[in-house]
C-alpha positions as CSV (number, residue, x, y, z in Angstrom):
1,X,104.2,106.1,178.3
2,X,103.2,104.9,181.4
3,X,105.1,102.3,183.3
4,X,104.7,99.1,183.1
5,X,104.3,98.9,187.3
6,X,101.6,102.1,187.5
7,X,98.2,101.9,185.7
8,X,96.5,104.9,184.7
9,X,95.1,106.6,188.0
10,X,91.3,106.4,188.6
11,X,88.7,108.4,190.6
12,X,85.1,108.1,191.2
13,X,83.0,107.7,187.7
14,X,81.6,111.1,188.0
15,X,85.1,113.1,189.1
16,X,88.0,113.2,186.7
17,X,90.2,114.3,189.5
18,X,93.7,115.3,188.8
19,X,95.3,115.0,184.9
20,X,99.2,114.3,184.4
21,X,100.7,117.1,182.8
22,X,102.3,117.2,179.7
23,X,105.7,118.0,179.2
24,X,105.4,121.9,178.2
25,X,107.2,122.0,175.3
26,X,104.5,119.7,173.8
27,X,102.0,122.2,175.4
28,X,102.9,124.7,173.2
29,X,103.5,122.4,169.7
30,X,99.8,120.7,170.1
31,X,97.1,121.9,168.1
32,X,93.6,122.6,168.4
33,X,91.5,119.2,169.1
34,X,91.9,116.9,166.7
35,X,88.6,115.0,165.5
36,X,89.3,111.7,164.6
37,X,86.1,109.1,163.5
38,X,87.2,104.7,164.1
39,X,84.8,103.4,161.8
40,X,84.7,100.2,159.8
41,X,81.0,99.1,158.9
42,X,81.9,95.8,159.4
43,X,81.0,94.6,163.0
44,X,83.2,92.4,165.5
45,X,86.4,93.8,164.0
46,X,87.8,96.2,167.2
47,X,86.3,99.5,166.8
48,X,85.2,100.3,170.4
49,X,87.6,98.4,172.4
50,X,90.4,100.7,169.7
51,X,88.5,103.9,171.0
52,X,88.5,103.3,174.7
53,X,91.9,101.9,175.2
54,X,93.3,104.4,172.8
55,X,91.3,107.2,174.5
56,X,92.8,105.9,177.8
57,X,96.2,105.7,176.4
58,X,96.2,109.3,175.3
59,X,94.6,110.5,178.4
60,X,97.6,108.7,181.0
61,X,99.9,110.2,178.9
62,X,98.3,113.8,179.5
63,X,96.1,114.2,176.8
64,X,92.5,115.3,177.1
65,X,90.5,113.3,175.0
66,X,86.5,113.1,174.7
67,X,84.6,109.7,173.7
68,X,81.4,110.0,171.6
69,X,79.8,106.7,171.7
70,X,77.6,107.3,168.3
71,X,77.0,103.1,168.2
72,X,73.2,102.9,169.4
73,X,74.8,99.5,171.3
74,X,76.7,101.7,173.7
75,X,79.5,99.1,174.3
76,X,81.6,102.7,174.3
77,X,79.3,104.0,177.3
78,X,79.5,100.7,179.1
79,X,83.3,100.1,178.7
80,X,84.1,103.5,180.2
81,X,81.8,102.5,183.1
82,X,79.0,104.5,182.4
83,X,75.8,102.5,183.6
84,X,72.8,102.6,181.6
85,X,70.6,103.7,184.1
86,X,72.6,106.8,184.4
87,X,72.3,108.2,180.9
88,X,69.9,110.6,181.1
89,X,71.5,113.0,178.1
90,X,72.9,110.8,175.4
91,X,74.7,111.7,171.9
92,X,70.8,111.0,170.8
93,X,69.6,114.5,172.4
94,X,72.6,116.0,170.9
95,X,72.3,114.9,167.2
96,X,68.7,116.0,167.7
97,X,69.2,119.8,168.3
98,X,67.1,119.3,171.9
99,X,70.5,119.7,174.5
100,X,74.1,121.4,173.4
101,X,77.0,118.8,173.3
102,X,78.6,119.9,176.6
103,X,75.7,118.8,178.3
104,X,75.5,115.5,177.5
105,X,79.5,115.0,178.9
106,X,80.0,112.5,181.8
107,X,83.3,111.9,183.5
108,X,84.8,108.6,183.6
109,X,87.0,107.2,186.6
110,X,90.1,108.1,184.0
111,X,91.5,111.5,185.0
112,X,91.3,113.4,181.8
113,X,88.9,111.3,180.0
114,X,85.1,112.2,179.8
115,X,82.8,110.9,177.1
116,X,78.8,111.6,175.6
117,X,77.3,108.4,176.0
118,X,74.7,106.6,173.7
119,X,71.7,104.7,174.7
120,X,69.1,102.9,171.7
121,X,67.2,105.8,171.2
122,X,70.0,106.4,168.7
123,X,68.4,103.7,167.0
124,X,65.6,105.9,165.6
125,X,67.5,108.6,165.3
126,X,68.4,108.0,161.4
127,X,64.8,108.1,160.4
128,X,64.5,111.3,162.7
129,X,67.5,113.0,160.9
130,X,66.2,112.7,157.4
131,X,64.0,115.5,157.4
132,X,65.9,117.8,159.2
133,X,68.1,120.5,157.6
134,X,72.0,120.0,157.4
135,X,71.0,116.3,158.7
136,X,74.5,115.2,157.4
137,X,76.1,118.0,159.4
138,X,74.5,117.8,162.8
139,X,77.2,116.2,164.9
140,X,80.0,118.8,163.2
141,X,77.9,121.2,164.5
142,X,76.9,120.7,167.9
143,X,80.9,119.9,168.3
144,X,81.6,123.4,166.8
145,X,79.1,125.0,169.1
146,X,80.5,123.3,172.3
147,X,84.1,125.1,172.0
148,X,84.9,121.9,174.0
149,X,88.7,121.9,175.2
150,X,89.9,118.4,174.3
151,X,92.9,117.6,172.7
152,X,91.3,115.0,170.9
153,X,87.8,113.7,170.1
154,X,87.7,110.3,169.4
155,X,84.2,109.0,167.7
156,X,83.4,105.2,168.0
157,X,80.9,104.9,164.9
158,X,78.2,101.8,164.5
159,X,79.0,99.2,162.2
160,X,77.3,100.8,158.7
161,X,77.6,103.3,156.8
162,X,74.9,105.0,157.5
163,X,73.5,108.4,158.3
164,X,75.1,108.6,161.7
165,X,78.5,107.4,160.6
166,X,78.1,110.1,157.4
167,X,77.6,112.2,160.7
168,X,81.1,111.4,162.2
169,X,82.6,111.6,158.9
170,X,81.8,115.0,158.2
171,X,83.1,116.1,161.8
172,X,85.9,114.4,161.7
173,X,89.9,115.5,160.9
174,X,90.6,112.0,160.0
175,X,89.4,108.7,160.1
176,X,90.6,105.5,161.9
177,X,89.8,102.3,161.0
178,X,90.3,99.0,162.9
179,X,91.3,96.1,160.4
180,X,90.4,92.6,161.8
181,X,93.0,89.9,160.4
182,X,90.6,87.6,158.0
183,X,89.7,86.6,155.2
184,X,87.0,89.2,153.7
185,X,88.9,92.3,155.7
186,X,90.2,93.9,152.6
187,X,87.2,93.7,150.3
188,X,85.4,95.7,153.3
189,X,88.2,98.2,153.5
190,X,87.9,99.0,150.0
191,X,84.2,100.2,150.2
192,X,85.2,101.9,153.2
193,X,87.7,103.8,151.6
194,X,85.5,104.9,148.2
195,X,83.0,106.1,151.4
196,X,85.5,108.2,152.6
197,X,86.4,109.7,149.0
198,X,82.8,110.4,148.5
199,X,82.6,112.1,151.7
200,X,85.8,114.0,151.0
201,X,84.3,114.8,147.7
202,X,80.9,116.0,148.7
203,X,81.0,116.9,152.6
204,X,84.2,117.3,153.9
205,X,87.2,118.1,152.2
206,X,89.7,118.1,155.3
207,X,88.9,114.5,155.9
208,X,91.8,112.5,155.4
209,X,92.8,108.8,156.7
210,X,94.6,108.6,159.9
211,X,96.1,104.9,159.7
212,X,94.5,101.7,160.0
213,X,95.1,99.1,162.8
214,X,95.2,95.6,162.3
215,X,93.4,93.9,165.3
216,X,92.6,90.5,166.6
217,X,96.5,89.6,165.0
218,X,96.9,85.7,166.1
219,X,100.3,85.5,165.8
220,X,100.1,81.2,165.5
221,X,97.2,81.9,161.7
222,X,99.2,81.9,158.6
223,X,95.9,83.9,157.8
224,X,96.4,86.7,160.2
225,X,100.4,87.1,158.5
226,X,98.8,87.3,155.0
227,X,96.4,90.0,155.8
228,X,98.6,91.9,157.7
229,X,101.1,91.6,154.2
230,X,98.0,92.7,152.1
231,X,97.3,95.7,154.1
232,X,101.0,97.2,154.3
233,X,100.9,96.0,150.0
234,X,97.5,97.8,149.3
235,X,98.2,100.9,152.2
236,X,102.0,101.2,153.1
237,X,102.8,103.7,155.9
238,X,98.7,103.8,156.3
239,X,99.0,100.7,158.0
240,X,100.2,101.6,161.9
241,X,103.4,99.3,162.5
242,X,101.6,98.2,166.2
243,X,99.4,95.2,166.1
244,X,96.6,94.4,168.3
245,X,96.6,90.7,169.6
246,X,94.4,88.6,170.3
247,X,94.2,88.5,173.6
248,X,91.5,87.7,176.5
249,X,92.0,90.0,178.8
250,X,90.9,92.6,176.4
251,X,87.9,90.4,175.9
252,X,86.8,90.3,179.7
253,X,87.2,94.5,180.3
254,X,84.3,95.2,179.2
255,X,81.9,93.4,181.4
256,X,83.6,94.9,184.2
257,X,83.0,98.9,183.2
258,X,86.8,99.0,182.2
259,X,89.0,99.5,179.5
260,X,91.8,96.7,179.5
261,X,94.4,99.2,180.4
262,X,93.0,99.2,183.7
263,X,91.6,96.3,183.9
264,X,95.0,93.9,183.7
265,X,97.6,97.0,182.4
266,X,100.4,94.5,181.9
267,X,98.4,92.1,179.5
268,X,99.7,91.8,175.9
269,X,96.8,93.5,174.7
270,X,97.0,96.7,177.0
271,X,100.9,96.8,176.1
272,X,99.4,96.6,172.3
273,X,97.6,99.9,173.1
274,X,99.9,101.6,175.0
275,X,102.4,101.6,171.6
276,X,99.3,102.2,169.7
277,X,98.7,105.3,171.3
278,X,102.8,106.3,170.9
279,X,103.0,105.7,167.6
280,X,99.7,107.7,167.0
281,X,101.6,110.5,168.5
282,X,104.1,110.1,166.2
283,X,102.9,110.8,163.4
284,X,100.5,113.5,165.1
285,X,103.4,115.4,165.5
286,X,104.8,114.8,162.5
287,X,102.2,116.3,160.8
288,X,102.1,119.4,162.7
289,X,105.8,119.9,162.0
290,X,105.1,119.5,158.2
């Protein structure tokens, strides 16, 4: 963990500069990178401010971690401070076959943290896929090919469940999935969840589900208190014990090029992601030991 009086250390948007260094006995426990896919196909429920400020969390803490923005918005892109105008390469090219993943990589201003952007040619890019050969496969591939040396690769998927979040899916180790605190959020995790079987069943037999996190939490809803009950009934341990607030710090980031943990690093919501990313840990090395 950081502390609470230094934010993660930033350098230009194109140099990562300088990494903090693990401690080495975890150097020699950690694995080969880790895929993991934050999906949810409902929209507005935390999926890309979860993969930056997690991405940002795991990189202060010595991690190297890779963002794929595979949202044709490319909120992911424009929260890590990538301007649009400087996207030549995208994930686009990549899914595509035309460039290999390592050439679409930018650095962000977070030491150990670089990402693929997107831009809305990703919008077309499910109609493009269709006819092409393993066009369920394409990302897995181009991720295989890269022999990228990241600890983790974290995958901030559009809101459907679509072609290019089956993409994600069958790349991915494990999958993520941000749980707003309303009314409908179950009913939508459900279908989520018989996605992931089928995808398990038919594309991907590794793929298993990392943990959910319950987001937007408003501590002063009743509402909020009886979701967060109904997830920990329905999923037990799946359900990570750290809760994301509300908060509007988190809110404002964004539209400065920043995730919130270095935009206002003492706010409740950067603290929110700071024990996020600890507990994810956690259990990462839990299930290495096992």
């Amino acid at each position: 963990m950081l502390p609470e009086s230094e934010p993660p250390r930033g350098t230009s948007s194109r140099d990562p500069g300088g990494t903090i260094s693990p401690r080495p006995e975890e150097t020699k426990q950690r694995r080969s990178k880790r895929v993991i896919a934050i999906a949810n196909q409902k929209g507005g429920v935390g999926k890309t401010t979860t993969a930056i400020n997690l991405a940002t969390a795991l990189a202060a803490v010595g991690r190297r971690v890779l963002v794929i923005d595979l949202d044709p918005q490319g909120n992911a892109s424009t929260g890590l401070g990538c301007d649009r105008n400087g996207r030549e390469v995208s994930i686009y090219n990549v899914v595509l076959g035309a460039v290999p993943l390592r050439q679409a990589v930018v650095h962000t201003r977070i030491p150990g943290l670089d990402l693929v952007p997107s831009t809305v040619d990703l919008l077309g890019a499910e109609l493009e896929l269709i006819d092409m050969e393993r066009r369920s496969h394409r990302l897995r591939d181009a991720i295989e090919a890269s022999g990228a040396s990241y600890d983790y690769i974290l995958i901030d998927c559009p809101p459907a469940l679509g072609l290019l979040t089956l993409n994600a899916l069958t790349a991915a180790d494990a999958i993520l999935v941000p749980l707003q605190c309303e009314f409908f959020a179950l009913e939508g995790l459900s279908q989520l969840l018989r996605t992931v079987e089928r995808v398990r069943r038919s594309f991907n037999p590794k793929l298993e589900l990392q943990g959910v996190v319950l987001t937007m939490f408003d501590k002063r809803n009743n509402l909020s208190d009886q979701v967060a009950a109904d997830a920990r009934d329905f999923l037990g341990e799946k359900v990570f014990k750290t809760v994301i607030p509300r908060n509007v710090r988190i809110s404002e980031a964004p539209s400065h090029g920043k995730p919130a943990l270095l935009y206002d690093h003492r706010c409740a919501g950067s603290r929110a992601y700071m024990a996020l990313a600890r507990e994810f840990l956690i259990r990462e090395r839990a299930q290495l030991a096992a």
